[in-house]
N, CA, C and O atoms as CSV, one atom per row, in Angstrom:
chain,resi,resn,atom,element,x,y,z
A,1,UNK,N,N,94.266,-1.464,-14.818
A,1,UNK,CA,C,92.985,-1.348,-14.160
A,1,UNK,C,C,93.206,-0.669,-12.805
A,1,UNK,O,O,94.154,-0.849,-12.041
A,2,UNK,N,N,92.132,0.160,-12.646
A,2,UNK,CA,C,92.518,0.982,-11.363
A,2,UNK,C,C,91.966,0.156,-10.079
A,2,UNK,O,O,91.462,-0.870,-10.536
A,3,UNK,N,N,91.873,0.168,-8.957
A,3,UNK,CA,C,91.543,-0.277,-7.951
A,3,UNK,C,C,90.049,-0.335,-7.540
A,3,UNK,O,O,89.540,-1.197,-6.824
A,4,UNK,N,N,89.215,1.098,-8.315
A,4,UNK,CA,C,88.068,0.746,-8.340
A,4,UNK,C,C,87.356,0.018,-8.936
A,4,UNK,O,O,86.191,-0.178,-8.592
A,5,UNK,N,N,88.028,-0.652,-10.170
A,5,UNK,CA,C,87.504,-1.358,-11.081
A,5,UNK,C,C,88.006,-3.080,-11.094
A,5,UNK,O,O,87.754,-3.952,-11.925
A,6,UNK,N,N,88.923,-3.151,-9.632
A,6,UNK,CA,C,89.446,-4.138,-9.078
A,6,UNK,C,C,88.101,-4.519,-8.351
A,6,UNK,O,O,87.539,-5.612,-8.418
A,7,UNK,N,N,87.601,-3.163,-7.486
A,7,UNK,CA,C,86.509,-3.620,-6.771
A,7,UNK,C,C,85.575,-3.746,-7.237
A,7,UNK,O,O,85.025,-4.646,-6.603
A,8,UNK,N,N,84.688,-3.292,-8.312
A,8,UNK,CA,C,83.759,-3.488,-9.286
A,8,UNK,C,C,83.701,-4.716,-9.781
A,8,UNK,O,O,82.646,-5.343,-9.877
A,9,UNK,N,N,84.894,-5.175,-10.152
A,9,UNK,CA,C,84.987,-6.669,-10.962
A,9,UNK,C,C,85.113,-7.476,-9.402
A,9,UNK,O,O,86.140,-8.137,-9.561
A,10,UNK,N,N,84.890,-7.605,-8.774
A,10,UNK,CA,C,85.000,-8.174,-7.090
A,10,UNK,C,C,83.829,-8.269,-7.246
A,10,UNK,O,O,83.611,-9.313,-7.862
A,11,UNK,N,N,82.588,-7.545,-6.937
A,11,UNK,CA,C,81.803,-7.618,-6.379
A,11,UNK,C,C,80.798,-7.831,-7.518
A,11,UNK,O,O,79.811,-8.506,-7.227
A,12,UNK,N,N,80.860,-7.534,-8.312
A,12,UNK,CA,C,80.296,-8.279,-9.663
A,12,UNK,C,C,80.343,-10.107,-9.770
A,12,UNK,O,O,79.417,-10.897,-9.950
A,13,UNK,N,N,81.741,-10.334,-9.588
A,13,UNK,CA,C,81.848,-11.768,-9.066
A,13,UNK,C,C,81.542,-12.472,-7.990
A,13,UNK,O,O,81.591,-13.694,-8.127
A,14,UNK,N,N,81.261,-12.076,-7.028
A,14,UNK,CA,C,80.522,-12.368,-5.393
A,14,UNK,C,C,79.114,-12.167,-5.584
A,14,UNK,O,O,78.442,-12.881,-4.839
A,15,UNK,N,N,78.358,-11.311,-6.459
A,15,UNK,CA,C,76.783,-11.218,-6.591
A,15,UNK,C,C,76.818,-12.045,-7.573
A,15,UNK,O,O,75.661,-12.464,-7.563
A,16,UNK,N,N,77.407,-12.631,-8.514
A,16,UNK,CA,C,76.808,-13.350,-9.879
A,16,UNK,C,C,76.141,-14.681,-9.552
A,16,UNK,O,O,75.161,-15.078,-10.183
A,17,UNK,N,N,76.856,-15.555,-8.263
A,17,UNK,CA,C,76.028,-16.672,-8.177
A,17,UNK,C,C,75.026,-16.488,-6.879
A,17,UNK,O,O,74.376,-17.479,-6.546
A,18,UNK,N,N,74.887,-15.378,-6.201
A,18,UNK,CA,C,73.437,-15.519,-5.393
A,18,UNK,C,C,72.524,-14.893,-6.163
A,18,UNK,O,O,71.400,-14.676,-5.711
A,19,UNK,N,N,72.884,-14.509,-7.459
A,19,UNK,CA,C,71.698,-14.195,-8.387
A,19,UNK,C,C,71.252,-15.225,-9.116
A,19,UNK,O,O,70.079,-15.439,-9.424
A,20,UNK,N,N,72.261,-15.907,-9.410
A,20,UNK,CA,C,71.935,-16.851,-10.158
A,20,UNK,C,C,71.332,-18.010,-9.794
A,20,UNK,O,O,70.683,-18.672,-10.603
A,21,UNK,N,N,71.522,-18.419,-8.323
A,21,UNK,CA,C,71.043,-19.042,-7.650
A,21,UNK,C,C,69.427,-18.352,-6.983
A,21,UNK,O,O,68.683,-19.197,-6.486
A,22,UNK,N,N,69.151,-17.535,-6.984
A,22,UNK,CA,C,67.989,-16.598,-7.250
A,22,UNK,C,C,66.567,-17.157,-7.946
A,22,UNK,O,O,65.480,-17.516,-7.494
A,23,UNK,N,N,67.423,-16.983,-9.903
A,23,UNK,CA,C,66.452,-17.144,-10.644
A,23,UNK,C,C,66.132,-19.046,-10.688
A,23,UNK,O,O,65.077,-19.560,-11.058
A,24,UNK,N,N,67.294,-19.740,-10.233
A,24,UNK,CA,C,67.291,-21.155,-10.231
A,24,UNK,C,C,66.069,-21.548,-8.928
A,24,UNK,O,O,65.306,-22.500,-9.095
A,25,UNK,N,N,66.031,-20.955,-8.046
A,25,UNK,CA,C,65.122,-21.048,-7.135
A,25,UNK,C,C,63.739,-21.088,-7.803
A,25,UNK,O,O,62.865,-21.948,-7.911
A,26,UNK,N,N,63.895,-19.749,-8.231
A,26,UNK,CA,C,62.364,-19.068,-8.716
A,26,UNK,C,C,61.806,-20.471,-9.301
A,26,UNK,O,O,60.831,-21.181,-9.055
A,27,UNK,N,N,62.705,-20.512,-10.036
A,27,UNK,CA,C,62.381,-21.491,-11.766
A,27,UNK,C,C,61.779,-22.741,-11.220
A,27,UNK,O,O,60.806,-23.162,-11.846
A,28,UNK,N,N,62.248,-23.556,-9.959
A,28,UNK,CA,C,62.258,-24.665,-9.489
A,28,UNK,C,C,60.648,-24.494,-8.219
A,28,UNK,O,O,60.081,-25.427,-7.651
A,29,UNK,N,N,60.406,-23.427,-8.154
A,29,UNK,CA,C,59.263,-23.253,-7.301
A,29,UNK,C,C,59.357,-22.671,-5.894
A,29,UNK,O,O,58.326,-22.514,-5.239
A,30,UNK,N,N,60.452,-22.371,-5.446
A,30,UNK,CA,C,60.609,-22.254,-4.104
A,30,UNK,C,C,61.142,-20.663,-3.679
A,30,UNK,O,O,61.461,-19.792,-4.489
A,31,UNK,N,N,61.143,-20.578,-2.656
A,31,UNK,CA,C,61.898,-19.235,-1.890
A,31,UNK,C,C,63.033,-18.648,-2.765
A,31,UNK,O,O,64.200,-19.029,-2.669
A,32,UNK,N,N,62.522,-17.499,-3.800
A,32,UNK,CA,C,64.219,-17.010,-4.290
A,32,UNK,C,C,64.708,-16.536,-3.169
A,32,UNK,O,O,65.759,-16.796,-2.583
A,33,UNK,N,N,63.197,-15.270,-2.741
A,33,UNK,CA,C,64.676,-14.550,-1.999
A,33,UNK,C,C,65.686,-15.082,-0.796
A,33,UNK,O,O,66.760,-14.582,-0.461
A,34,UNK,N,N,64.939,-16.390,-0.178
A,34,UNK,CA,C,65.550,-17.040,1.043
A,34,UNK,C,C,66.687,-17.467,0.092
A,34,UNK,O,O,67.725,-16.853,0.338
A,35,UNK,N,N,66.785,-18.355,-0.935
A,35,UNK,CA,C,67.654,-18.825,-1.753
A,35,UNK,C,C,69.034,-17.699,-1.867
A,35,UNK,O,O,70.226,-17.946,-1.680
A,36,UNK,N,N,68.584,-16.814,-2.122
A,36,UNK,CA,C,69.074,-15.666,-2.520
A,36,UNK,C,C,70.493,-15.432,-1.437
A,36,UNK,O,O,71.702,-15.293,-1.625
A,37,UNK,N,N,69.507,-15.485,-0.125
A,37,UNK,CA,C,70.783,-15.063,0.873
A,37,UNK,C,C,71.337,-16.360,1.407
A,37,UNK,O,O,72.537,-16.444,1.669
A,38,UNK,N,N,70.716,-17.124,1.537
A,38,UNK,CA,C,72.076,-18.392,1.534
A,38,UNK,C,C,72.842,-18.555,0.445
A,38,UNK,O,O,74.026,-18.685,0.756
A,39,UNK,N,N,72.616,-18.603,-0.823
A,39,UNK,CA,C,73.751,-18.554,-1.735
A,39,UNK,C,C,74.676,-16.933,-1.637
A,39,UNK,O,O,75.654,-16.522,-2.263
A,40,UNK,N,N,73.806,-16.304,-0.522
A,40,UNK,CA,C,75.520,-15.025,-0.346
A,40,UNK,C,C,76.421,-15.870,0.507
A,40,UNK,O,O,77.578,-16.071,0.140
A,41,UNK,N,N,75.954,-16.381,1.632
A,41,UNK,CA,C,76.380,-17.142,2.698
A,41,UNK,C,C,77.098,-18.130,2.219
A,41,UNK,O,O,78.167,-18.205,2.824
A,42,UNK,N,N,76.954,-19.091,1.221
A,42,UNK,CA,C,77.461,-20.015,1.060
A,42,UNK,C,C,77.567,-20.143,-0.765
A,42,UNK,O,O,77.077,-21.065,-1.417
A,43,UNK,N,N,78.333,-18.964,-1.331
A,43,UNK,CA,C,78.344,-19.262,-2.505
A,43,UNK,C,C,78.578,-20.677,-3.426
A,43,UNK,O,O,79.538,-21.373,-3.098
A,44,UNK,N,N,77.958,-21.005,-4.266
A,44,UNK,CA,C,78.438,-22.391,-4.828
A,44,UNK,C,C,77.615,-23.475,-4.365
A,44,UNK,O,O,76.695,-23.989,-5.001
A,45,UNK,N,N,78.046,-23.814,-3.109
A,45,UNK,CA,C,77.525,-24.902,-2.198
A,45,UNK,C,C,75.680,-24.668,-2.400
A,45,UNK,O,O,74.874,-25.538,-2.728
A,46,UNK,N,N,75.442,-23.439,-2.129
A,46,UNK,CA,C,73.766,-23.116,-2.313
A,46,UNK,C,C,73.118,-23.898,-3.700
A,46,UNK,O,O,72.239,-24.748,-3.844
A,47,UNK,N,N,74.126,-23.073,-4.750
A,47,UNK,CA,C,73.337,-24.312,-6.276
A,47,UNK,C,C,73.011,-25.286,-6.176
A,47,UNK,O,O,72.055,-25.898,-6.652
A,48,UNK,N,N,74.017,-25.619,-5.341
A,48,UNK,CA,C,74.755,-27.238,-5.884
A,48,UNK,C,C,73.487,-27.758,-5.342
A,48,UNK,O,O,72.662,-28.389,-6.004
A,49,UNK,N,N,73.366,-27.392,-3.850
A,49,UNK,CA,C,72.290,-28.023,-3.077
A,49,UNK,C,C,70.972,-27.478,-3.433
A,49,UNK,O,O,70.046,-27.874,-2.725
A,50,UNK,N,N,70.722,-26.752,-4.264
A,50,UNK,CA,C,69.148,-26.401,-4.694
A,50,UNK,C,C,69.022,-27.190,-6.043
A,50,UNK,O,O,67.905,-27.286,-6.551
A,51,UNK,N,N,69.860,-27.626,-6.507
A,51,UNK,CA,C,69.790,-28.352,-7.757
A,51,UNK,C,C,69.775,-30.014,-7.208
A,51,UNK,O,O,70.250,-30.855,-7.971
A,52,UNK,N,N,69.408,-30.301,-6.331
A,52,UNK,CA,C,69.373,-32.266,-5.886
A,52,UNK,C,C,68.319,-31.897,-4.997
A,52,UNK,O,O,68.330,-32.799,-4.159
A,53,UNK,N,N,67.084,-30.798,-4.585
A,53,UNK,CA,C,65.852,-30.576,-4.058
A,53,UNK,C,C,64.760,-31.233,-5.413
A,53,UNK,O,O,65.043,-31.418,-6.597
A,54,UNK,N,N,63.884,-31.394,-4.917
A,54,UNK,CA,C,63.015,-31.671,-5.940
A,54,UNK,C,C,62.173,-30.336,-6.953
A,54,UNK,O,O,62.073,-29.177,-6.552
A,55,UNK,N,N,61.873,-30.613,-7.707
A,55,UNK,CA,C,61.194,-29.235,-8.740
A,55,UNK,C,C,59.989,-29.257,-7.528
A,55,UNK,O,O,59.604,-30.350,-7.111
A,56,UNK,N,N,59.565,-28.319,-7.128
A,56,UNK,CA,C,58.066,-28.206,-6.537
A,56,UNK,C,C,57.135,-26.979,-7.696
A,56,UNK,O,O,55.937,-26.856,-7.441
A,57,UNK,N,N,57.527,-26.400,-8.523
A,57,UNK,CA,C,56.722,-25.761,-9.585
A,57,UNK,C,C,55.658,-26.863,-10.206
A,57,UNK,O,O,54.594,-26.521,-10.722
A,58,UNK,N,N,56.173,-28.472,-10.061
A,58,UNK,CA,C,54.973,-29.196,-10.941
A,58,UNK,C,C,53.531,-28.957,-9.768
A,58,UNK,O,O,52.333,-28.881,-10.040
A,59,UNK,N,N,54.194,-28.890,-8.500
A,59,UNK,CA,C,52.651,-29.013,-7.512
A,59,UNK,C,C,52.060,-27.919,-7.235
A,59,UNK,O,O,51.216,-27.881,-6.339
A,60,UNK,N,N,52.327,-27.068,-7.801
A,60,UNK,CA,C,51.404,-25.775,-8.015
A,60,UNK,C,C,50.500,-25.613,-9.363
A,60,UNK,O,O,50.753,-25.316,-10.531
A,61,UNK,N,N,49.262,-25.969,-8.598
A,61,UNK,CA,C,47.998,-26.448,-9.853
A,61,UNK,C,C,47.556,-24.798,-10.199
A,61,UNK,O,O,47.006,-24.082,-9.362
A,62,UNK,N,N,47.880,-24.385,-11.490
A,62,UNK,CA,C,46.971,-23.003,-11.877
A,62,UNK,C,C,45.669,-22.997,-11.435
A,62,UNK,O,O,45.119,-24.054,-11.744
A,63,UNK,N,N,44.890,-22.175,-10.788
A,63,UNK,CA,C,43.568,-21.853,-10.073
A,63,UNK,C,C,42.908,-21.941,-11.372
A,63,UNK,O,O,43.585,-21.588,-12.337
A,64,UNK,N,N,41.462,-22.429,-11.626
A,64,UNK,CA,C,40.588,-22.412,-12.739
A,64,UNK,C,C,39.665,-21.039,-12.335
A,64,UNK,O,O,39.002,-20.810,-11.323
A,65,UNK,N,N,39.947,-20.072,-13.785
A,65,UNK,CA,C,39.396,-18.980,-13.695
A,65,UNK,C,C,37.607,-19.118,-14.218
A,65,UNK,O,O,36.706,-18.298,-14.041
A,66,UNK,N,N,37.570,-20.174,-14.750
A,66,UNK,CA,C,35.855,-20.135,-15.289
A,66,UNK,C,C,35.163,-20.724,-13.765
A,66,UNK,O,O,34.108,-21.333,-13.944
A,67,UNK,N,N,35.524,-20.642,-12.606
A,67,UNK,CA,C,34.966,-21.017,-11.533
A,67,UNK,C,C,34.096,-19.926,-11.366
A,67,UNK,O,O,34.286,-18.810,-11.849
A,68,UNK,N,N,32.925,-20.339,-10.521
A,68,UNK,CA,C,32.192,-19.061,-10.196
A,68,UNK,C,C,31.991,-18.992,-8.403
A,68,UNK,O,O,31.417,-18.036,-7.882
């Protein structure tokens, strides 16, 4: 493997969990993209700690569209 593909596989592995920690945000109701850059900041540790927050997606009531 050449060196660029040292760095490719680097940085592929350093973005995989502030993405992933991203869509775990989304899913759970809250700030991806804030999520987003603390899990660059603090890879790992960010999941861990967005996963023992509470779900807030249940307290977002869909708006009733037959309202007038």
């Amino acid at each position: 493997m050449t060196a660029a593909g040292f760095i490719a596989f680097g940085l592929l592995m350093f973005m995989s969990l502030p993405v992933m920690t991203y869509y775990y945000a989304k899913h759970l109701g809250r700030n991806a993209k804030a999520w987003f850059w603390i899990g660059v900041l603090l890879p790992g540790i960010a999941t861990l700690i967005l996963s023992f927050l509470p779900d807030l997606s249940e307290d977002i009531k869909p708006k009733d569209e037959n309202k007038i």
